[in-house]
PDB file of N, CA, C and O in Angstrom:
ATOM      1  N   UNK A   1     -17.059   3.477 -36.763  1.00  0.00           N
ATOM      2  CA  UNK A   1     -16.379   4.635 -36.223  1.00  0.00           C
ATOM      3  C   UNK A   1     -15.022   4.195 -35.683  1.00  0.00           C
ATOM      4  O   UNK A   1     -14.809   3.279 -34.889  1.00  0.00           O
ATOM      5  N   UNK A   2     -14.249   4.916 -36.188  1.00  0.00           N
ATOM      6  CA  UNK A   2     -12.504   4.161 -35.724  1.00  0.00           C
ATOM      7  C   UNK A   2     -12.876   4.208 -34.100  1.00  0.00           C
ATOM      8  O   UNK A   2     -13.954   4.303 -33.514  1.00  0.00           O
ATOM      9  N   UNK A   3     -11.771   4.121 -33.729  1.00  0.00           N
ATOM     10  CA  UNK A   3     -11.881   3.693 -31.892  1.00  0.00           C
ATOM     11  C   UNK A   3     -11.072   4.367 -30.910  1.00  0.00           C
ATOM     12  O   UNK A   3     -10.807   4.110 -29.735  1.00  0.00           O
ATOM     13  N   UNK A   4     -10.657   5.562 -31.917  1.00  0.00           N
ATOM     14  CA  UNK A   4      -9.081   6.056 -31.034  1.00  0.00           C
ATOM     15  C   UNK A   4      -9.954   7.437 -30.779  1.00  0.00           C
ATOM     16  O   UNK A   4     -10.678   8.095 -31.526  1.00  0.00           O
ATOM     17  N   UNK A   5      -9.501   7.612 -29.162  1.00  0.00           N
ATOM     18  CA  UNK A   5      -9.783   9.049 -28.396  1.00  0.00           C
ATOM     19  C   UNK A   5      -9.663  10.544 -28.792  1.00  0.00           C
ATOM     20  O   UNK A   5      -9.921  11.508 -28.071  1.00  0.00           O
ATOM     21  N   UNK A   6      -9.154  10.558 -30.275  1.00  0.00           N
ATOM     22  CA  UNK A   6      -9.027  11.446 -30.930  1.00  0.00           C
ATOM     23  C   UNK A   6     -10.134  11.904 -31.405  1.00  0.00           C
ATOM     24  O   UNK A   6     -10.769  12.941 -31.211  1.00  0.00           O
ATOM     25  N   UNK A   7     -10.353  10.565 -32.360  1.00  0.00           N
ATOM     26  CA  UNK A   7     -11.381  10.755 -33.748  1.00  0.00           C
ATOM     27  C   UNK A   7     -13.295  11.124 -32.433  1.00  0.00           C
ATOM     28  O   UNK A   7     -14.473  11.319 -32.732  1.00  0.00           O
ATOM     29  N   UNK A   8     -12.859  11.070 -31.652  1.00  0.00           N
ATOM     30  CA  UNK A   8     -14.287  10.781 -30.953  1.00  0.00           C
ATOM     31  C   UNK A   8     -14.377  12.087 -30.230  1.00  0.00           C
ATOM     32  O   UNK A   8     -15.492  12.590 -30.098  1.00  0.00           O
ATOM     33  N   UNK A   9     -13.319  12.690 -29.745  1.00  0.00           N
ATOM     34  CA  UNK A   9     -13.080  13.692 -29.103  1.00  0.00           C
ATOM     35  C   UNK A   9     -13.423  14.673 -30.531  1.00  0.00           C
ATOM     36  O   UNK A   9     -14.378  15.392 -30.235  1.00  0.00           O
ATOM     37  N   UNK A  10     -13.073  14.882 -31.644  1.00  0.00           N
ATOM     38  CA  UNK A  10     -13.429  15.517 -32.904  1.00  0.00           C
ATOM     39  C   UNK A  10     -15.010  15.516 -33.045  1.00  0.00           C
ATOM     40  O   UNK A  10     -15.609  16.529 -33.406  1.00  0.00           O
ATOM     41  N   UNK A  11     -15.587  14.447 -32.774  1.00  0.00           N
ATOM     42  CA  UNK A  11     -16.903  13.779 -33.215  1.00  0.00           C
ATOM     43  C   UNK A  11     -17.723  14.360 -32.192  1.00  0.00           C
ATOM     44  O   UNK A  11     -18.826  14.812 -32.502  1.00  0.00           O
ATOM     45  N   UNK A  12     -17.318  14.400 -31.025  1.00  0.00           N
ATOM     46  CA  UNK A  12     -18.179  15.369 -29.797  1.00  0.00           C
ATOM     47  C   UNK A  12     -18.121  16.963 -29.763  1.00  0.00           C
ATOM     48  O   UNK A  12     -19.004  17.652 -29.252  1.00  0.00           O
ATOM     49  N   UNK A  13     -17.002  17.449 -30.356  1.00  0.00           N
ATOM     50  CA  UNK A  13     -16.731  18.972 -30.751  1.00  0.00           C
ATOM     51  C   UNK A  13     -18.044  19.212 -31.766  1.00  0.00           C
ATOM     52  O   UNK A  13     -18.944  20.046 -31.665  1.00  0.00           O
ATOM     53  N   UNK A  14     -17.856  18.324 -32.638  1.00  0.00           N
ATOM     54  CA  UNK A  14     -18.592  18.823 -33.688  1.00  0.00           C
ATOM     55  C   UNK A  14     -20.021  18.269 -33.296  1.00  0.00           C
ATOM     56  O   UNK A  14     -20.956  18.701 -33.971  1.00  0.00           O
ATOM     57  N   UNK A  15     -20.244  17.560 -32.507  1.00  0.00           N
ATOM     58  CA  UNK A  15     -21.700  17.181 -31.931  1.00  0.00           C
ATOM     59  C   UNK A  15     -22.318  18.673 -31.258  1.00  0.00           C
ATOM     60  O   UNK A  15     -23.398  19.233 -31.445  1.00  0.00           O
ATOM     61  N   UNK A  16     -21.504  18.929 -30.664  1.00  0.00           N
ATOM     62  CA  UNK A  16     -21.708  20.144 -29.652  1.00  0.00           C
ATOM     63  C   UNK A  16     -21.508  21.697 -30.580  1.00  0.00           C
ATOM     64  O   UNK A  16     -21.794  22.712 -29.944  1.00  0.00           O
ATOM     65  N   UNK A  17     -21.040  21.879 -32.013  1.00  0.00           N
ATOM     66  CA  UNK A  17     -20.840  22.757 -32.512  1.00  0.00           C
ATOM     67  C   UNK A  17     -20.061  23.915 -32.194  1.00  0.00           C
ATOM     68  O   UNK A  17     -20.130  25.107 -32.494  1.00  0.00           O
ATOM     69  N   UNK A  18     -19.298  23.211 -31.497  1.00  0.00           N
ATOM     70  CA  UNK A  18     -17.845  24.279 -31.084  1.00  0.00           C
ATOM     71  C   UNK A  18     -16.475  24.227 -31.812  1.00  0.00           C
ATOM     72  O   UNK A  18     -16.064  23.388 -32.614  1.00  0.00           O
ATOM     73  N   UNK A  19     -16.019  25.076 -31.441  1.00  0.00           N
ATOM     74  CA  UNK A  19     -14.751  25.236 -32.426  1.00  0.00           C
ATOM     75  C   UNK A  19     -13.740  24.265 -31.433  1.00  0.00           C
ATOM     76  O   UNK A  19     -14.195  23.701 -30.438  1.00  0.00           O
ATOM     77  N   UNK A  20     -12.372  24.158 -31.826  1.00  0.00           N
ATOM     78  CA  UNK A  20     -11.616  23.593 -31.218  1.00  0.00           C
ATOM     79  C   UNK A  20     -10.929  24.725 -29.892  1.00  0.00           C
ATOM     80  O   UNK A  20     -10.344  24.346 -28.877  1.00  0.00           O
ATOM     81  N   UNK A  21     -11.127  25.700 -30.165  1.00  0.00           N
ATOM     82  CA  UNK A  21     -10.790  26.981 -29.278  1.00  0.00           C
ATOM     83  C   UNK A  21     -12.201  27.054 -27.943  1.00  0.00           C
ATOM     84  O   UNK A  21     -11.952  27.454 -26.806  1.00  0.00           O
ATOM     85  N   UNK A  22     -13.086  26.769 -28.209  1.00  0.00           N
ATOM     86  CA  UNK A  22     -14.328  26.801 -27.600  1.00  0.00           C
ATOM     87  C   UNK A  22     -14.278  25.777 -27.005  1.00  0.00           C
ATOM     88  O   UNK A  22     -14.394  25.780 -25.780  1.00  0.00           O
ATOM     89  N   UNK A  23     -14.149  24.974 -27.497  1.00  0.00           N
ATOM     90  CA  UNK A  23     -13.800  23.187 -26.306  1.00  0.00           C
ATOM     91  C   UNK A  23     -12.788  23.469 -25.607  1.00  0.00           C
ATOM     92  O   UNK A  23     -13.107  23.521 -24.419  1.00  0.00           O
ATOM     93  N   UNK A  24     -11.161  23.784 -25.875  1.00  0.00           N
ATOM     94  CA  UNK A  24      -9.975  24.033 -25.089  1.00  0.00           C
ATOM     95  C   UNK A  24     -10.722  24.975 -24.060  1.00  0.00           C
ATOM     96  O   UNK A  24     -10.910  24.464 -22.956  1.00  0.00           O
ATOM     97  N   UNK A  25     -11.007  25.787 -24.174  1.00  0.00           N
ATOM     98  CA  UNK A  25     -11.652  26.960 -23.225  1.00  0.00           C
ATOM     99  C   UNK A  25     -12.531  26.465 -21.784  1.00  0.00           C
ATOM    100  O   UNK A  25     -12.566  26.710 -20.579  1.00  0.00           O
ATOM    101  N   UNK A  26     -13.131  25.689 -22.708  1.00  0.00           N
ATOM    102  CA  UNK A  26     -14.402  24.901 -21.672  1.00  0.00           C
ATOM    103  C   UNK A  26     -13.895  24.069 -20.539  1.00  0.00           C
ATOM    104  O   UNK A  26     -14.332  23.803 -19.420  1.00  0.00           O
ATOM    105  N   UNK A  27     -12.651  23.700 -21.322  1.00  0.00           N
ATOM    106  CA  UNK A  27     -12.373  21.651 -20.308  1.00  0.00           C
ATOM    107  C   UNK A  27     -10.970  22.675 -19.753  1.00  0.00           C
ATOM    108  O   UNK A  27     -10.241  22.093 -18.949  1.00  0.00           O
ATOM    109  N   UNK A  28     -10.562  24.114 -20.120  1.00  0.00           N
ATOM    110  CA  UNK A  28      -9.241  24.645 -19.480  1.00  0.00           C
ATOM    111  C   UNK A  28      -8.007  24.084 -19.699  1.00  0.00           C
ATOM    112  O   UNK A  28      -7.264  23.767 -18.770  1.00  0.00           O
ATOM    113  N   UNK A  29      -7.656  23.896 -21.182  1.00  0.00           N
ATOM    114  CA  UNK A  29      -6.652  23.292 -22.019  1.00  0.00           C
ATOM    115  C   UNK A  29      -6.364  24.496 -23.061  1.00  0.00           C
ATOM    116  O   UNK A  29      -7.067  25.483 -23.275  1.00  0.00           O
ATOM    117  N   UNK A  30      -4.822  24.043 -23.793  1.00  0.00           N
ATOM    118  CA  UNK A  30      -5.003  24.650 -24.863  1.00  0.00           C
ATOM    119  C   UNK A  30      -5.534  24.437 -26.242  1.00  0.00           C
ATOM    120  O   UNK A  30      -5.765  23.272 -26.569  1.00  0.00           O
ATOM    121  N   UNK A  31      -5.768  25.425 -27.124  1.00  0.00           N
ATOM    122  CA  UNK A  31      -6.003  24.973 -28.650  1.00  0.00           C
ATOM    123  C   UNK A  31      -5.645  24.078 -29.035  1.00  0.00           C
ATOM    124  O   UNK A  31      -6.294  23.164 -29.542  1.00  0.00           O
ATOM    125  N   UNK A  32      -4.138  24.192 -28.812  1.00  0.00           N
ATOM    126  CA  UNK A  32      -3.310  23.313 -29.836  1.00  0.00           C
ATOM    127  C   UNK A  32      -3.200  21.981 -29.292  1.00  0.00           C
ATOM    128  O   UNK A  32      -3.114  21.028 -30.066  1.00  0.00           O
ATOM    129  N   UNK A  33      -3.192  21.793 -27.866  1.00  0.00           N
ATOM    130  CA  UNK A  33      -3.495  20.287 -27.700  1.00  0.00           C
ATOM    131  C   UNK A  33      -4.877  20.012 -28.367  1.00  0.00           C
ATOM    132  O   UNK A  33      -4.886  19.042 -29.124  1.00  0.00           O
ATOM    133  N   UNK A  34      -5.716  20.502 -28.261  1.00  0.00           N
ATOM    134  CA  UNK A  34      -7.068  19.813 -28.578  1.00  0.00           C
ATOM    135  C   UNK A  34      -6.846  19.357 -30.204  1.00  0.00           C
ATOM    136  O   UNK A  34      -7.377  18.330 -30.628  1.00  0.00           O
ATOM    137  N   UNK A  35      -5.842  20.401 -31.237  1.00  0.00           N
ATOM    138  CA  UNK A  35      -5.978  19.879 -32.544  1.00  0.00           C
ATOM    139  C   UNK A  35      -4.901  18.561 -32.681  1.00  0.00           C
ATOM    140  O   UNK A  35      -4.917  17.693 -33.554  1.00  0.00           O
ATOM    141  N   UNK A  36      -3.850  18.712 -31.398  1.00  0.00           N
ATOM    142  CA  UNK A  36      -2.938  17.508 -31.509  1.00  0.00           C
ATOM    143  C   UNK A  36      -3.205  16.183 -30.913  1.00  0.00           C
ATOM    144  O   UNK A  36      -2.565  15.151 -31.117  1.00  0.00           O
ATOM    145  N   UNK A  37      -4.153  16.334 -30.208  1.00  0.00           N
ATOM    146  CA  UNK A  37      -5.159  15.007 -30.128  1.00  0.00           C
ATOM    147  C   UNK A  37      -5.816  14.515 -30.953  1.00  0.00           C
ATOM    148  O   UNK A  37      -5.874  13.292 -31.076  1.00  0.00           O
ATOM    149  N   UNK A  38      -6.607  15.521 -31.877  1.00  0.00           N
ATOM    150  CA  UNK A  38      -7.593  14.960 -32.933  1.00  0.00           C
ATOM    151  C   UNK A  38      -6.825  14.583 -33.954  1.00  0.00           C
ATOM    152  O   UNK A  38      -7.253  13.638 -34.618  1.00  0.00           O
ATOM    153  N   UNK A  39      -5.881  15.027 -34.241  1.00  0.00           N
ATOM    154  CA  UNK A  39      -5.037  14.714 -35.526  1.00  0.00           C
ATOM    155  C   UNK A  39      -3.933  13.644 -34.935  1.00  0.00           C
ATOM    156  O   UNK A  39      -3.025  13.464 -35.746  1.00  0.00           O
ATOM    157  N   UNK A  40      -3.792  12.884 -33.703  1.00  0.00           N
ATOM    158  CA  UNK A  40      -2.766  11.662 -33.586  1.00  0.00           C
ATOM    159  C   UNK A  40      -1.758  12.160 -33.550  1.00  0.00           C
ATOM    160  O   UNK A  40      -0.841  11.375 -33.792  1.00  0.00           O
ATOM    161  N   UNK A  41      -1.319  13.641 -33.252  1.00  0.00           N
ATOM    162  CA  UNK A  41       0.269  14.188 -33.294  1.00  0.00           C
ATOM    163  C   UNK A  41       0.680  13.654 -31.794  1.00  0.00           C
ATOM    164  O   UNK A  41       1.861  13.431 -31.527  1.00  0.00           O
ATOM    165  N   UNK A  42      -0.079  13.517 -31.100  1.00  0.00           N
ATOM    166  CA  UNK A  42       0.490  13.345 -29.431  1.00  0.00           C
ATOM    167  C   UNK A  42      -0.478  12.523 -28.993  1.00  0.00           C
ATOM    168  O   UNK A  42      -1.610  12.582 -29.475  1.00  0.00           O
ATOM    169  N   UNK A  43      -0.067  11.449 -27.790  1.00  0.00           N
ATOM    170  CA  UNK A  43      -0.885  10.779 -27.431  1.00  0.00           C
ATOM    171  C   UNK A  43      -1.543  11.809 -26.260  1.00  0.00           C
ATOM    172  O   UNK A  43      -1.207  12.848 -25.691  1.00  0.00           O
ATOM    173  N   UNK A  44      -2.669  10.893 -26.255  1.00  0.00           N
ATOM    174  CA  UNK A  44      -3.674  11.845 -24.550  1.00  0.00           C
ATOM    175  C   UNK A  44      -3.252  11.693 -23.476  1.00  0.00           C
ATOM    176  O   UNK A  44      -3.133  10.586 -22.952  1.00  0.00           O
ATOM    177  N   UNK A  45      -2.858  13.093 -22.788  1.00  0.00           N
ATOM    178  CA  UNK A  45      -2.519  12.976 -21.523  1.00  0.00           C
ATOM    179  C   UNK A  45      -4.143  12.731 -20.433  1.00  0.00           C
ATOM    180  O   UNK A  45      -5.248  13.178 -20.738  1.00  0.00           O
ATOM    181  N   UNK A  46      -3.833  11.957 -19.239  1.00  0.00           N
ATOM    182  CA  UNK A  46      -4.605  11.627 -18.356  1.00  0.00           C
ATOM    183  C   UNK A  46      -5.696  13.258 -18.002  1.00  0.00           C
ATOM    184  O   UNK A  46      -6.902  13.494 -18.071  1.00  0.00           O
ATOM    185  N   UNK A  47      -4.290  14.188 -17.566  1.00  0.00           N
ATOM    186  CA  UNK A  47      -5.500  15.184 -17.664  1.00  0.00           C
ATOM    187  C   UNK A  47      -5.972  15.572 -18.366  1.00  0.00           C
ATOM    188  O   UNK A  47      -6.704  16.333 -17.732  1.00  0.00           O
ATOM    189  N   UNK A  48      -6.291  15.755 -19.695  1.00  0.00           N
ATOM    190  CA  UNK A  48      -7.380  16.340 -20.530  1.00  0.00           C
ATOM    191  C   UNK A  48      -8.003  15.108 -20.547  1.00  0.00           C
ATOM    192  O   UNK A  48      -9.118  15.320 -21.024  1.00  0.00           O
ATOM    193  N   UNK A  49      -7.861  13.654 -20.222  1.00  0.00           N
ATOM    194  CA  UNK A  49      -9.172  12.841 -20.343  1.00  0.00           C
ATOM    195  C   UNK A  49      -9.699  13.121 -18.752  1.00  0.00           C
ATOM    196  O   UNK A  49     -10.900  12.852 -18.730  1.00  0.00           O
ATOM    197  N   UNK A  50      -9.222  13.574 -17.385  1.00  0.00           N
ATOM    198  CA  UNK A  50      -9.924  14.028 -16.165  1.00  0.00           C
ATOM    199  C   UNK A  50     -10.572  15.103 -16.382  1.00  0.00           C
ATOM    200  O   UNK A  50     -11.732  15.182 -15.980  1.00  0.00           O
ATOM    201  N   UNK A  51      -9.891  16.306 -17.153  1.00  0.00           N
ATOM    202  CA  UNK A  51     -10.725  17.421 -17.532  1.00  0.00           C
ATOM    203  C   UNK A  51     -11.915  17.570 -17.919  1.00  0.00           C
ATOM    204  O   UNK A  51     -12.798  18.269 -17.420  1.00  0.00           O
ATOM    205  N   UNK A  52     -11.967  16.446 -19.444  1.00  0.00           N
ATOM    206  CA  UNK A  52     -13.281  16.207 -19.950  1.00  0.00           C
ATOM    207  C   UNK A  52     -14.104  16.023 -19.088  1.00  0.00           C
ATOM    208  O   UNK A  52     -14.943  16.798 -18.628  1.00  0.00           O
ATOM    209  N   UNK A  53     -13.791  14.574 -18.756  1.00  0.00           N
ATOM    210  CA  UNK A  53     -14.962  13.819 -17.354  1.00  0.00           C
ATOM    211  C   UNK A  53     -15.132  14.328 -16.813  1.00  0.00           C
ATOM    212  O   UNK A  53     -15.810  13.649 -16.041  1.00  0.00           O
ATOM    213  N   UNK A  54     -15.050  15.755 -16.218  1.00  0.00           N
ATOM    214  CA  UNK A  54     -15.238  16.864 -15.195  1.00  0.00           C
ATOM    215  C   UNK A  54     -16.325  17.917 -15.824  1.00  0.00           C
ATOM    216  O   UNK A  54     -17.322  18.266 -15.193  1.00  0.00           O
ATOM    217  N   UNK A  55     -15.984  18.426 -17.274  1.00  0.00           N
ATOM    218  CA  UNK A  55     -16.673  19.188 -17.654  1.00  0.00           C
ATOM    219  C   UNK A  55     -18.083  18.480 -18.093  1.00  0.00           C
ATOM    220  O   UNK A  55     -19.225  18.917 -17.951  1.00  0.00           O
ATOM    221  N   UNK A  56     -17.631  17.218 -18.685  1.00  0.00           N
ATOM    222  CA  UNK A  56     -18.770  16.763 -20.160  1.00  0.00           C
ATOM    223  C   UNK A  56     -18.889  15.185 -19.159  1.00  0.00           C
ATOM    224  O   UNK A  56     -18.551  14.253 -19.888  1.00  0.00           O
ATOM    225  N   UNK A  57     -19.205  14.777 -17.975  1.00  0.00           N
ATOM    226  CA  UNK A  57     -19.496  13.644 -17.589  1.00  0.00           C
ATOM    227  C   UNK A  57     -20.251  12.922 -18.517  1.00  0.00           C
ATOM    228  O   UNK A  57     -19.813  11.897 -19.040  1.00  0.00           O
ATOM    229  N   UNK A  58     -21.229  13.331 -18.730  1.00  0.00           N
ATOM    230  CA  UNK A  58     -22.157  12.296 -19.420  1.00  0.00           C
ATOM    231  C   UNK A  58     -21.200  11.367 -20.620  1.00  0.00           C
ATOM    232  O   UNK A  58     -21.186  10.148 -20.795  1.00  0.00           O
ATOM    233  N   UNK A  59     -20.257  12.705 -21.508  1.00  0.00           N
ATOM    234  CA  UNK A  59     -19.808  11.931 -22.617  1.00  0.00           C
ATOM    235  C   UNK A  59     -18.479  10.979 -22.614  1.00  0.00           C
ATOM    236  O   UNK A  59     -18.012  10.259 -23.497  1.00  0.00           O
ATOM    237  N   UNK A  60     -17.892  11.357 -20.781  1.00  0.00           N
ATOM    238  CA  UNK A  60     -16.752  10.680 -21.040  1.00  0.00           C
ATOM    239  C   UNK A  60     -16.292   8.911 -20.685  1.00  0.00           C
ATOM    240  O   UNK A  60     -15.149   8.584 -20.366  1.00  0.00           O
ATOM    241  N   UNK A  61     -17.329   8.042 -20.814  1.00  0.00           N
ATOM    242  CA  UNK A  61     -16.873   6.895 -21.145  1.00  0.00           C
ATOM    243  C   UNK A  61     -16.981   6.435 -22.529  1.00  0.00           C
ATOM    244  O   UNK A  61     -16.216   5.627 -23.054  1.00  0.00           O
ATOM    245  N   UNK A  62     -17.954   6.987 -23.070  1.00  0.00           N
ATOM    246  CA  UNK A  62     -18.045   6.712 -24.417  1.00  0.00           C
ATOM    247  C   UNK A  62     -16.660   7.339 -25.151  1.00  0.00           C
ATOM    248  O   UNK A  62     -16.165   6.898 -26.189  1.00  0.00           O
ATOM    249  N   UNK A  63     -16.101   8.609 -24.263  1.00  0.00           N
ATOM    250  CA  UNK A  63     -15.086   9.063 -25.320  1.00  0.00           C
ATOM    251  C   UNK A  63     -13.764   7.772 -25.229  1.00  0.00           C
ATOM    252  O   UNK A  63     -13.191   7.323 -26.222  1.00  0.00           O
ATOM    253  N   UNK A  64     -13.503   7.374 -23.855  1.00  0.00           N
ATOM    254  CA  UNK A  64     -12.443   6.086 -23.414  1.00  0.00           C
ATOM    255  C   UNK A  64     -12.987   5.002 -24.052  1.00  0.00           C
ATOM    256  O   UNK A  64     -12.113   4.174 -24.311  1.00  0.00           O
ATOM    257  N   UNK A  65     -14.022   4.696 -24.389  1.00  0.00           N
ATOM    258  CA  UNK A  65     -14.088   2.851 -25.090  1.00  0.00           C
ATOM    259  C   UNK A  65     -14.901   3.106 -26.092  1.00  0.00           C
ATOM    260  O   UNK A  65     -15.003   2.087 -26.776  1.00  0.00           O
ATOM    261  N   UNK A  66     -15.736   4.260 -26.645  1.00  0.00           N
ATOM    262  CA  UNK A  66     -16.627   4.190 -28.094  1.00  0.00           C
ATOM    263  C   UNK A  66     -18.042   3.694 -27.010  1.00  0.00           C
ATOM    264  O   UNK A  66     -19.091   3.997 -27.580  1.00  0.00           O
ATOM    265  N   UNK A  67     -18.245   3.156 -25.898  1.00  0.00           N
ATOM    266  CA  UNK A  67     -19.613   2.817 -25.768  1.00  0.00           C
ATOM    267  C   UNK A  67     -19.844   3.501 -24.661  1.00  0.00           C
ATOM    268  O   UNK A  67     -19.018   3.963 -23.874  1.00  0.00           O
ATOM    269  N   UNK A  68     -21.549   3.570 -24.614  1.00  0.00           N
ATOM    270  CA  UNK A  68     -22.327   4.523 -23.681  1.00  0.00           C
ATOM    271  C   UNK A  68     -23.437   3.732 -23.418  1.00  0.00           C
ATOM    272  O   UNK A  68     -23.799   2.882 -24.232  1.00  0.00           O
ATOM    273  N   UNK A  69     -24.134   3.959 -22.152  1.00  0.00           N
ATOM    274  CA  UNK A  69     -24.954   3.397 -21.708  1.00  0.00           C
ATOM    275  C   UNK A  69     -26.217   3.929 -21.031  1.00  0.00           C
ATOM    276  O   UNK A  69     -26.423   3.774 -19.828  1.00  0.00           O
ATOM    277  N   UNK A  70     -27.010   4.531 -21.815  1.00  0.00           N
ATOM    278  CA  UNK A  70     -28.090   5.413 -21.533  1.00  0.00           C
ATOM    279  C   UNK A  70     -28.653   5.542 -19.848  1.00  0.00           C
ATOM    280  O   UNK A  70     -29.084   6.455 -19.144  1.00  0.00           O
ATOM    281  N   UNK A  71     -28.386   4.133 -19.680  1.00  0.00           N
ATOM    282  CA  UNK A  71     -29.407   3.594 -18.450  1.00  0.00           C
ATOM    283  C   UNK A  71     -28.171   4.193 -17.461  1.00  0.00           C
ATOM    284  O   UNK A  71     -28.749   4.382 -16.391  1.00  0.00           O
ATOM    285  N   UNK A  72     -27.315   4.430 -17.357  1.00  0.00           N
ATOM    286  CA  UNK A  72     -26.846   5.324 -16.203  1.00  0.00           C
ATOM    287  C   UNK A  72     -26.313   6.591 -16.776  1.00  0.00           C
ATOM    288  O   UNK A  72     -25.217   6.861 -16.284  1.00  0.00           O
ATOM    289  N   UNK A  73     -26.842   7.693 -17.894  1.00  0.00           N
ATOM    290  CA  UNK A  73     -26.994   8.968 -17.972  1.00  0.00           C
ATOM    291  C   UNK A  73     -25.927   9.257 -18.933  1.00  0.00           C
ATOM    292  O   UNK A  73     -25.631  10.448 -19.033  1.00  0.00           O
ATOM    293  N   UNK A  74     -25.249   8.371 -19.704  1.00  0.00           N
ATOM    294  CA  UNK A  74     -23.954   8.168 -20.771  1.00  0.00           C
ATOM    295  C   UNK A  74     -25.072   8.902 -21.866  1.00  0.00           C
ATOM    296  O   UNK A  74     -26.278   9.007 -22.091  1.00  0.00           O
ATOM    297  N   UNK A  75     -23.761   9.310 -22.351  1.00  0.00           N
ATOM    298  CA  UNK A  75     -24.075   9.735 -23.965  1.00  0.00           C
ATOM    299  C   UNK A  75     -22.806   9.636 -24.880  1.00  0.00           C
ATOM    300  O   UNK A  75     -21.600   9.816 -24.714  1.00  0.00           O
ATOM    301  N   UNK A  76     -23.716   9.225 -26.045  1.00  0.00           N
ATOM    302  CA  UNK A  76     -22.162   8.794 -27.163  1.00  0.00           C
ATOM    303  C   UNK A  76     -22.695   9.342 -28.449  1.00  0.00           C
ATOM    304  O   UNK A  76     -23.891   9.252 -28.726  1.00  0.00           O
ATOM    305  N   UNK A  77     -21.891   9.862 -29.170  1.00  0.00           N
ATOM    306  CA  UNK A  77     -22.402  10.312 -30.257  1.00  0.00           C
ATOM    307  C   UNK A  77     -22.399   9.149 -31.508  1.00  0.00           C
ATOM    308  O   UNK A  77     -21.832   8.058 -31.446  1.00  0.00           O
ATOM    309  N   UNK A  78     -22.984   9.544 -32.366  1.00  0.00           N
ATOM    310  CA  UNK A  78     -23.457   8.825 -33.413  1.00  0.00           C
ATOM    311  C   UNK A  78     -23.396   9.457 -35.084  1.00  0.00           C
ATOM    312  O   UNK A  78     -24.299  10.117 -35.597  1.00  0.00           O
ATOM    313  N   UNK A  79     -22.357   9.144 -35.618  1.00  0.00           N
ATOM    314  CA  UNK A  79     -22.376  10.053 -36.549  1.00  0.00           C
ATOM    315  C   UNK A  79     -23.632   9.313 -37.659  1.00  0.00           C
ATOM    316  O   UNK A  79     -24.150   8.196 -37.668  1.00  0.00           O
ATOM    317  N   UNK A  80     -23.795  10.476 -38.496  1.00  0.00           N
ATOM    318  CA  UNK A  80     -24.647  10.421 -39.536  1.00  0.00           C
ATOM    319  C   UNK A  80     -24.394   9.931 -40.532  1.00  0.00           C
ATOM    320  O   UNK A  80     -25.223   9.918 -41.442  1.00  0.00           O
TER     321      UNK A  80
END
């Protein structure tokens, strides 16, 4: 799985089966950042990675380094 905060942030949308409008909504961002993150047009600002960690705790260290650690309540997705 590449390693960049984009491709993982894509990989948890679609874990969760939301649109990119449905995630912006959730974490209180817009659309279009959420598609200009996933696609590498802009780097990540600090707040939409505080946002996440606010909304989606469990998933947001795995979204900063690719790893998760069950044993303190992490979750990382795993593609198929």
């Amino acid at each position: 799985m590449p390693t960049d905060y984009g491709y993982r942030l894509k990989a948890l949308r679609e874990k969760l089966k939301i649109s990119p409008d449905e995630f912006a909504n959730m974490v209180g961002i817009s659309p279009d950042l959420v598609m200009e993150i996933e696609q590498k047009a802009r780097p990540v600002p600090v707040e939409l990675k505080s946002r996440v960690a606010f909304t989606l705790p469990e998933y947001s260290v795995w979204l900063v380094t690719g790893v998760a650690d069950p044993r303190f309540g992490q979750i990382g997705v795993v593609e198929s």
